[in-house]
C-alpha positions in Angstrom: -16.6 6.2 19.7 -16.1 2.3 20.8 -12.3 1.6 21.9 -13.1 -1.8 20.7 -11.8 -2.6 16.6 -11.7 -6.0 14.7 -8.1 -6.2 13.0 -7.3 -8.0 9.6 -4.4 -9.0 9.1 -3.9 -10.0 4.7 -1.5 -12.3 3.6 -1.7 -12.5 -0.5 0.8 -13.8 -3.1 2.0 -11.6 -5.9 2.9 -11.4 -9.2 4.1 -8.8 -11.5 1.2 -7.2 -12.2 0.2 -3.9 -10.5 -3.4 -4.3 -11.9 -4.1 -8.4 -10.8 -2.6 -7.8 -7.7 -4.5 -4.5 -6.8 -7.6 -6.7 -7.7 -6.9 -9.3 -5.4 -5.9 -6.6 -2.4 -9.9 -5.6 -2.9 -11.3 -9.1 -3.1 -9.5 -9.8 0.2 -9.9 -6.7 1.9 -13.7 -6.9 0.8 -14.0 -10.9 2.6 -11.8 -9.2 5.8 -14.8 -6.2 6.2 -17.3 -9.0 5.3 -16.5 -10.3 8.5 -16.9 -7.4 10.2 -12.9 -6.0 10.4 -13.3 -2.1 10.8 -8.9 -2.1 10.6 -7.3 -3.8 7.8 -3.7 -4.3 7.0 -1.9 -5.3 3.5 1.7 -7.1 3.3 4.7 -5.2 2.3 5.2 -4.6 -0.9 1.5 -5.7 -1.8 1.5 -4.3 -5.7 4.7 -5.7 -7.1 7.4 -8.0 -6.4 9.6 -7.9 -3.7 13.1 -7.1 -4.0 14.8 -3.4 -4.5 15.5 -4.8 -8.1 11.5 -3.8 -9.2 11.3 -0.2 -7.2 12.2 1.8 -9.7 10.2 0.3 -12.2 7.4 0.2 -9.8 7.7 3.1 -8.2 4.5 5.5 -7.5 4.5 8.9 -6.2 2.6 9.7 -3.3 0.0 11.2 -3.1 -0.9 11.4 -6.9 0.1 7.4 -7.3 -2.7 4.4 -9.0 -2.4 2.4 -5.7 -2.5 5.8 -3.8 -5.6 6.2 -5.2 -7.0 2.6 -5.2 -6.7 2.3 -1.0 -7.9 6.2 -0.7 -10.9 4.7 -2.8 -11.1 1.1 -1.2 -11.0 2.5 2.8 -13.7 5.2 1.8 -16.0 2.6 0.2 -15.9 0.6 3.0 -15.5 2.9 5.9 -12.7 1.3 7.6 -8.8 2.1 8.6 -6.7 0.9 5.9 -3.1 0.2 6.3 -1.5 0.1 3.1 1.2 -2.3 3.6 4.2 -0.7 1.6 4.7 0.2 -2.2 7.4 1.6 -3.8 7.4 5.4 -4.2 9.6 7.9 -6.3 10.3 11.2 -5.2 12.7 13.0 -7.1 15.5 10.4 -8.1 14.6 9.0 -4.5 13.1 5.2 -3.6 11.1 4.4 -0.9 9.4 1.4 0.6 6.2 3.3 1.9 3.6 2.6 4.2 0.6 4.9 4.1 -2.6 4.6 6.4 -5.9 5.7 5.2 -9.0 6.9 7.3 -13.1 5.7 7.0 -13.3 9.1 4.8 -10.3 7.7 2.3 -8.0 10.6 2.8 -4.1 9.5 3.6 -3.3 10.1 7.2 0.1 9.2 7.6 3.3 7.8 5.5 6.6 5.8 6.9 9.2 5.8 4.3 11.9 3.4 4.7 14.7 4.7 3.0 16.8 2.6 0.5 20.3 1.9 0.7 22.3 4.8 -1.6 24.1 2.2 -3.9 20.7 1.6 -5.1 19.6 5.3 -5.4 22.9 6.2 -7.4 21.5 2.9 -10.2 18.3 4.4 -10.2 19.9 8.1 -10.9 22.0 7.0 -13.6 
């Protein structure tokens, strides 16, 4: 195995629309492996808007989640590391900003959670 990797770092613009801005994630993450990036990493909060208002609305559980399943799918087609940047997740009544990292085979090797302040959790549990 080569100690030597070709990072990508995406920038993208989003909107409010899980699907579009899944889309774009592969059209970029396609041009980054295109030039030969064997590690690629997504922004924070890549599928949605930012801000803790759209979370819950938002929110995926992991590992059964659409964008869960779109990066699996993604780093597997393309052989590569795949840093997912961070989504929302929901587990329970609990919200997440959550980074997961994908293998070459697709399968989820690690999660960060950053935990949300508990005002917003007590909204959300309303």
């Amino acid at each position: 195995m080569s100690s030597k990797f070709t990072l990508a770092l995406i920038q993208m613009k989003v909107s409010s629309n899980k699907v579009e801005n899944l889309r774009k994630a592969k059209l970029l993450i396609g041009k980054a492996v295109s030039k030969k990036a064997n590690v690629v990493a997504l922004p924070e909060c890549f599928n949605c808007p930012y801000g803790t208002q759209y979370f819950a609305q938002y929110a995926e559980n992991i590992p059964e989640g659409e964008t869960v399943h779109f990066l699996s799918e993604v780093a597997k087609k393309h052989a590569i590391y795949l840093i997912g940047g961070s989504i929302p997740e929901i587990d329970g009544t609990k919200l997440y900003n959550t980074c997961t990292v994908y293998g070459p085979d697709g399968s989820l090797l690690t999660k960060f959670r950053k935990f949300l302040d508990s005002f917003f959790l007590y909204e959300h549990s309303r």
